[in-house]
DONU-222444 format. One line per field, with one value per residue (C-alpha): x, y, z; residue in three letters. Coordinates in steps of 0.1 Angstrom, whole numbers, plus 2048, in hexadecimal, padded with zeros to 3 digits. Layout:
BEGIN
u: X, ...
v: Y, ...
w: Z, ...
residuo: ALA, ...
This chain:
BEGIN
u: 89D, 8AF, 8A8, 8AD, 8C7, 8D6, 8F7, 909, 8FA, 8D7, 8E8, 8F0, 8CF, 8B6, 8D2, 8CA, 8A5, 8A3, 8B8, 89D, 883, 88C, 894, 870, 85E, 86E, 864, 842, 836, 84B, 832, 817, 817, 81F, 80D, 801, 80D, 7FC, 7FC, 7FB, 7D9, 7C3, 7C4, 7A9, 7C9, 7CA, 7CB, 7AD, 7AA, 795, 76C, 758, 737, 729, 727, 716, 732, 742, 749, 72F, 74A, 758, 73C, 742, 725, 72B, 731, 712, 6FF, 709, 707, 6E9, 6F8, 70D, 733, 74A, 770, 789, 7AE, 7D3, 7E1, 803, 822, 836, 821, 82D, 82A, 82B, 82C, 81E, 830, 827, 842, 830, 83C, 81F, 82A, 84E, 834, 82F, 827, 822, 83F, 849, 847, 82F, 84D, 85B, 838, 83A, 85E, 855, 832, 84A, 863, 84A, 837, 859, 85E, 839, 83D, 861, 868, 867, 874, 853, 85F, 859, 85E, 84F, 844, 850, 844, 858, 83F, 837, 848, 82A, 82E, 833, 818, 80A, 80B, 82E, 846, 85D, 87C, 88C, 877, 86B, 875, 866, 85F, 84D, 84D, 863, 853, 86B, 864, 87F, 877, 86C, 884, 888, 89E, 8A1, 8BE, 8AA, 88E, 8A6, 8B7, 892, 88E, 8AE, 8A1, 87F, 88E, 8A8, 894, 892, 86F, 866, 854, 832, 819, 822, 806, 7F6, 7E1, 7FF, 811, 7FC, 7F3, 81B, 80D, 7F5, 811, 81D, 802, 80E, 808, 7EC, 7FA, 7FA, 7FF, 800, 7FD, 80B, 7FF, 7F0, 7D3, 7D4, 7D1, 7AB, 79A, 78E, 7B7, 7C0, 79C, 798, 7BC, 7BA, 79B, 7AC, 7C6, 7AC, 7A1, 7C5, 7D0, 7C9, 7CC, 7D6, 7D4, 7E9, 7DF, 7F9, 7EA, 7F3, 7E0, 7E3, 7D2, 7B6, 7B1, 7C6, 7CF, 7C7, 7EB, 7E0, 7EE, 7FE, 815, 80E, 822, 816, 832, 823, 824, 837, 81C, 817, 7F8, 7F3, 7D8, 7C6, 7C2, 7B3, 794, 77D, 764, 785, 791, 76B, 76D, 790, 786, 763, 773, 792, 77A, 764, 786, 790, 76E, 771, 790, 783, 764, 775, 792, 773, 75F, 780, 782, 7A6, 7AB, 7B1, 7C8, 7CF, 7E9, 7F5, 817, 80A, 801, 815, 814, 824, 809, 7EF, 800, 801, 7DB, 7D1, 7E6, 7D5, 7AF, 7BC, 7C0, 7A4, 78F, 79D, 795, 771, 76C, 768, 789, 780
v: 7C2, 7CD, 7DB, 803, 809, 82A, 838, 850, 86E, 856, 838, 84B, 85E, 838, 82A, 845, 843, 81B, 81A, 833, 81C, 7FD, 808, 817, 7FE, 7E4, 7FB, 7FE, 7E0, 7C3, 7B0, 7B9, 790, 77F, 75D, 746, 750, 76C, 784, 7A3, 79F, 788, 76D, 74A, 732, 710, 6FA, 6F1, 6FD, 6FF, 701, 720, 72C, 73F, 766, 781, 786, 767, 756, 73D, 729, 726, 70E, 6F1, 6DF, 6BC, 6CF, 6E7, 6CA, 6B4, 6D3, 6E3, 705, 713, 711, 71D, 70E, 723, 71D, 726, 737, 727, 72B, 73A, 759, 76A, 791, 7A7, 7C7, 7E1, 7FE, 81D, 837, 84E, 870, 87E, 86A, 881, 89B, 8A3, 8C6, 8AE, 89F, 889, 886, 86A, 85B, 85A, 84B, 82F, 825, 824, 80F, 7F0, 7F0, 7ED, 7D5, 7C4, 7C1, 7B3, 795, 78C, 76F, 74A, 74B, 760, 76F, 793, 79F, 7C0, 7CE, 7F8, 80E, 82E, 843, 843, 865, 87B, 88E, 8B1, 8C9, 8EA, 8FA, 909, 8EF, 8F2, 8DD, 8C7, 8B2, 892, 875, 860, 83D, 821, 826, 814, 7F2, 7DC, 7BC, 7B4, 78E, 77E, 774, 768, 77B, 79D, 79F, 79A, 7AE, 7CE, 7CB, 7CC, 7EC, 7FF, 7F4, 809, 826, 826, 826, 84B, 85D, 863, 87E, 870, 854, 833, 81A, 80E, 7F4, 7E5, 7E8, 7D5, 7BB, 7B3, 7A1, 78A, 77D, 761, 753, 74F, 73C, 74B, 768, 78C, 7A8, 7CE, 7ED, 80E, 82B, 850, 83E, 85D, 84A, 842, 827, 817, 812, 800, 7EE, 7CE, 7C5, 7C8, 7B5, 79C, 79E, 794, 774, 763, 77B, 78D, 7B3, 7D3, 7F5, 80E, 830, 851, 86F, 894, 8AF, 8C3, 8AA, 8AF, 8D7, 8F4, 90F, 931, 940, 956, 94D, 929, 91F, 8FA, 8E1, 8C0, 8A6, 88D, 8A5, 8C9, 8DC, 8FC, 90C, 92B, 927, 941, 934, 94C, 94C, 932, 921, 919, 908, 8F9, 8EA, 8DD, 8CA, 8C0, 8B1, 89F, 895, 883, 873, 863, 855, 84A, 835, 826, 81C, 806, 7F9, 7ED, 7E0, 7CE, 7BC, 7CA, 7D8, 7FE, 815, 837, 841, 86E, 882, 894, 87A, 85F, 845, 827, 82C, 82F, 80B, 7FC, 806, 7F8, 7D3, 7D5, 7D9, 7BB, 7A6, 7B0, 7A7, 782, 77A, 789, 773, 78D, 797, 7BB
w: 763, 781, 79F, 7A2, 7BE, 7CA, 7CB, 7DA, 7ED, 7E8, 7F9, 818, 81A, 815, 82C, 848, 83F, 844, 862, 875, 86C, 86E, 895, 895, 888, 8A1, 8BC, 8B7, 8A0, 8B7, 8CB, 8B5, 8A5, 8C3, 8CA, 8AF, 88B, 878, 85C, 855, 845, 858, 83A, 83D, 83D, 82F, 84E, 85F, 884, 8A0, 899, 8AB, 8AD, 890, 894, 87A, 865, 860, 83E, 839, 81F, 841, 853, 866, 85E, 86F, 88F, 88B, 886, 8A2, 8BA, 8A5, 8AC, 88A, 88A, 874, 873, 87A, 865, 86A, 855, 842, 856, 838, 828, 808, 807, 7E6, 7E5, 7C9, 7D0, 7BD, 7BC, 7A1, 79D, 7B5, 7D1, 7D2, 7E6, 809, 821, 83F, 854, 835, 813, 804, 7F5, 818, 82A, 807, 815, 838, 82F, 81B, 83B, 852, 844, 839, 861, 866, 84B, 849, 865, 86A, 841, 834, 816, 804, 7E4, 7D1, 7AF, 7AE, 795, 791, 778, 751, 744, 734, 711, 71C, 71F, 70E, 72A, 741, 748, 76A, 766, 745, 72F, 73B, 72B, 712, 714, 729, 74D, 763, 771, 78B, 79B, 7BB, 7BE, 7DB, 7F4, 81C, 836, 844, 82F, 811, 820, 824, 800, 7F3, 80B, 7FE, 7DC, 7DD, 7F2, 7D7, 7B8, 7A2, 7A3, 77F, 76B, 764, 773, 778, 767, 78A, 77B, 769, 788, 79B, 77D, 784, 7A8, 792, 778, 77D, 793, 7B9, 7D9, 7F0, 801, 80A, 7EF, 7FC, 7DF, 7ED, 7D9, 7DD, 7C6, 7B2, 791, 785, 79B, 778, 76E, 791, 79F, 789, 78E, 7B3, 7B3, 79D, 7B7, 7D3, 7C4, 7D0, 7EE, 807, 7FD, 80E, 7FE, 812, 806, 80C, 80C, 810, 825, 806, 7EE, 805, 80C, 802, 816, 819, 80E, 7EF, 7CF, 7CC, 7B4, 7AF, 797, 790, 795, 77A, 75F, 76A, 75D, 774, 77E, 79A, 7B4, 7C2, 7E6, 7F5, 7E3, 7FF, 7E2, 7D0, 7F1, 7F6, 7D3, 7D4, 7F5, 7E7, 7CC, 7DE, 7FA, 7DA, 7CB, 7F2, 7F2, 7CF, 7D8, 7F7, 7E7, 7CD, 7E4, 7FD, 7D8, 7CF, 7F4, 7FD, 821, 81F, 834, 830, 83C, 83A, 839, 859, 86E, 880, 867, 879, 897, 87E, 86D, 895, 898, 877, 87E, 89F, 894, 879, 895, 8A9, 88A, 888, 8AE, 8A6, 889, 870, 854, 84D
residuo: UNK, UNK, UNK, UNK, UNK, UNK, UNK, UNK, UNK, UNK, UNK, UNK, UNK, UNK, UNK, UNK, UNK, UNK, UNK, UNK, UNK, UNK, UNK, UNK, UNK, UNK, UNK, UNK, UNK, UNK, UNK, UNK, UNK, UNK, UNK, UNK, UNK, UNK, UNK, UNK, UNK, UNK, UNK, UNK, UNK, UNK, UNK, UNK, UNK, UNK, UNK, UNK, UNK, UNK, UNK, UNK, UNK, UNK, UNK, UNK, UNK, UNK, UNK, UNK, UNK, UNK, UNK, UNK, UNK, UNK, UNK, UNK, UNK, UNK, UNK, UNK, UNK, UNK, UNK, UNK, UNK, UNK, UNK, UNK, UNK, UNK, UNK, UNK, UNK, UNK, UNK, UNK, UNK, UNK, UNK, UNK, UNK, UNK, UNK, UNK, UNK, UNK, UNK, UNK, UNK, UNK, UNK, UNK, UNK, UNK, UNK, UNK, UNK, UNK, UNK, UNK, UNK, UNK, UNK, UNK, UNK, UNK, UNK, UNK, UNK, UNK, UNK, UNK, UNK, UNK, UNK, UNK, UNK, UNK, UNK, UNK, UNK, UNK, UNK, UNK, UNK, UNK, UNK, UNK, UNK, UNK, UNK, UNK, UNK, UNK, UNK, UNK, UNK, UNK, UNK, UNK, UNK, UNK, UNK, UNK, UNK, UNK, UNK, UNK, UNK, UNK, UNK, UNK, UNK, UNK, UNK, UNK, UNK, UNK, UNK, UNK, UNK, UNK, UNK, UNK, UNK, UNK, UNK, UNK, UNK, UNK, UNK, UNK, UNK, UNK, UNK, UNK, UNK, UNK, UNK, UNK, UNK, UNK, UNK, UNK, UNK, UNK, UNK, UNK, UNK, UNK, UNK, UNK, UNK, UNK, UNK, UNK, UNK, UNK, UNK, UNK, UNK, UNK, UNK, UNK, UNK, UNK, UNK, UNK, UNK, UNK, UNK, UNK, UNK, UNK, UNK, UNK, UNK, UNK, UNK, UNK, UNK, UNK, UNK, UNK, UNK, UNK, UNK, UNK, UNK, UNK, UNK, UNK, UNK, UNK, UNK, UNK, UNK, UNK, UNK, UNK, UNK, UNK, UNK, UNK, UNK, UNK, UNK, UNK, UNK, UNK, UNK, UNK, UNK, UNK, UNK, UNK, UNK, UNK, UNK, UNK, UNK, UNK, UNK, UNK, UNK, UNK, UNK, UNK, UNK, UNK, UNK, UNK, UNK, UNK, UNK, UNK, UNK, UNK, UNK, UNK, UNK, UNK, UNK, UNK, UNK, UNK, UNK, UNK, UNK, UNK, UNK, UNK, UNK, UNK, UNK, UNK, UNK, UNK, UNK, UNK, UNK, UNK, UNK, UNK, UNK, UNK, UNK, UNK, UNK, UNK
């Protein structure tokens, strides 16, 4: 199948778009992997390394048991990582993620997310490639309808292989800012099944989703996921998945389905509820992406999301030199 790419009016617009960040993310994330050769994710490595003291936290596959007993203190060995690291990408562009009231829509944050992390792993001939999902049109409902029909059919599915180079890297970037938002949601589980076939070398895979869809559809495959690589969820979010406003009545459409519902906002056990129960889905999500043994970040519409992305690379690192990978 091949790869969505935009045209016209499109082209321009993901042109502009990438240009910004890629001269954002060198800003700010430049200097950030300096020194000896790491990942995004703090990975185990192959090679053997050095040998250090033990500390609480530490893998105990890890221990260095002829040096713990000649220095009867407990070591653990410490490995490099390989110098070329493969990354995927799951990228879920799902009809919910074309949303936003912050400074950017969640499509937008999903764009920026792959570039930046396209700057972090592409050198010394690392290579990236990514899986995109771009919804599974719904059967139209009973109720209103805003807009035409969706379409029927499987939803879209796209792998952009692999490849080495900035070049590469920023043909993969136009790729995903360029693919069409479809009624309906995109399979997540399937999607990120797509990083387990065929079989890969140890490496890094990344799923970028709002993590809207059940945590039963998308949790085995991401622990599947975890056996092989290292795993990091990046989760968008909207303020207005999380509390609703007090601006009286609220016509709302949902984006998977078009089915239109008014809100009465200004009633506050309405707005208590709604964050109640968003506050319980947030904690749902985290709680299986910790279960599953992927690293989590959140990152929202409203919030600087490429200081929130230098924060979470640094704590990473911060980790490794403590000994501990989460």
């Amino acid at each position: 199948m091949t790869p969505p790419t935009p045209d016209g009016a499109g082209a321009d617009r993901s042109g502009a778009v990438l240009s910004r960040l890629q001269l954002m993310v060198t800003r700010k994330l430049d200097g950030l992997l300096q020194g000896d050769y790491a990942g995004l994710l703090p990975g185990p490595g192959s090679e053997a390394g050095e040998s250090r003291e033990y500390r609480p936290g530490d893998d105990v596959r890890r221990m260095d048991w002829p040096v713990t007993a000649r220095t009867t203190m407990p070591h653990v060995r410490r490995t490099v990582a390989d110098r070329e690291l493969e990354t995927w990408l799951a990228v879920d562009l799902s009809a919910s993620l074309d949303f936003g009231t912050g400074r950017w829509l969640k499509r937008d944050v999903v764009v920026a997310a792959a570039a930046a992390l396209a700057h972090l792993t592409v050198r010394g001939g690392n290579r990236i490639g990514a899986v995109v999902g771009t919804g599974a049109p719904a059967a139209a409902p009973a109720g209103r309808w805003r807009g035409p029909a969706p379409p029927t059919g499987p939803g879209t599915l796209v792998r952009l292989p692999a490849r080495a180079g900035r070049k590469e890297a920023q043909g993969l970037l136009r790729a995903i800012a360029g693919a069409e938002i479809r009624p309906g949601r995109s399979d997540l589980g399937a999607l990120v099944d797509m990083l387990n076939r065929p079989p890969r070398r140890r490496g890094v895979a990344v799923v970028i989703s709002d993590f809207l869809a059940p945590p039963q559809q998308w949790g085995r495959p991401i622990r599947k996921l975890r056996v092989r690589h290292d795993v990091l969820a990046i989760e968008v979010v909207d303020p207005r998945e999380l509390e609703l406003p007090d601006v009286g009545v609220l016509p709302v459409v949902d984006p998977e389905t078009g089915e239109l519902h008014e809100v009465q906002t200004a009633d506050p056990r309405l707005r208590r509820r709604y964050a109640d129960a968003a506050g319980a889905q947030r904690a749902a999500i985290a709680t299986e992406l910790r279960s599953a043994g992927a690293a989590h970040l959140r990152l929202r519409t409203d919030r600087d999301w490429l200081l929130d992305m230098v924060r979470f690379v640094a704590a990473q690192r911060h980790a490794r030199t403590r000994g501990t990978t989460r």
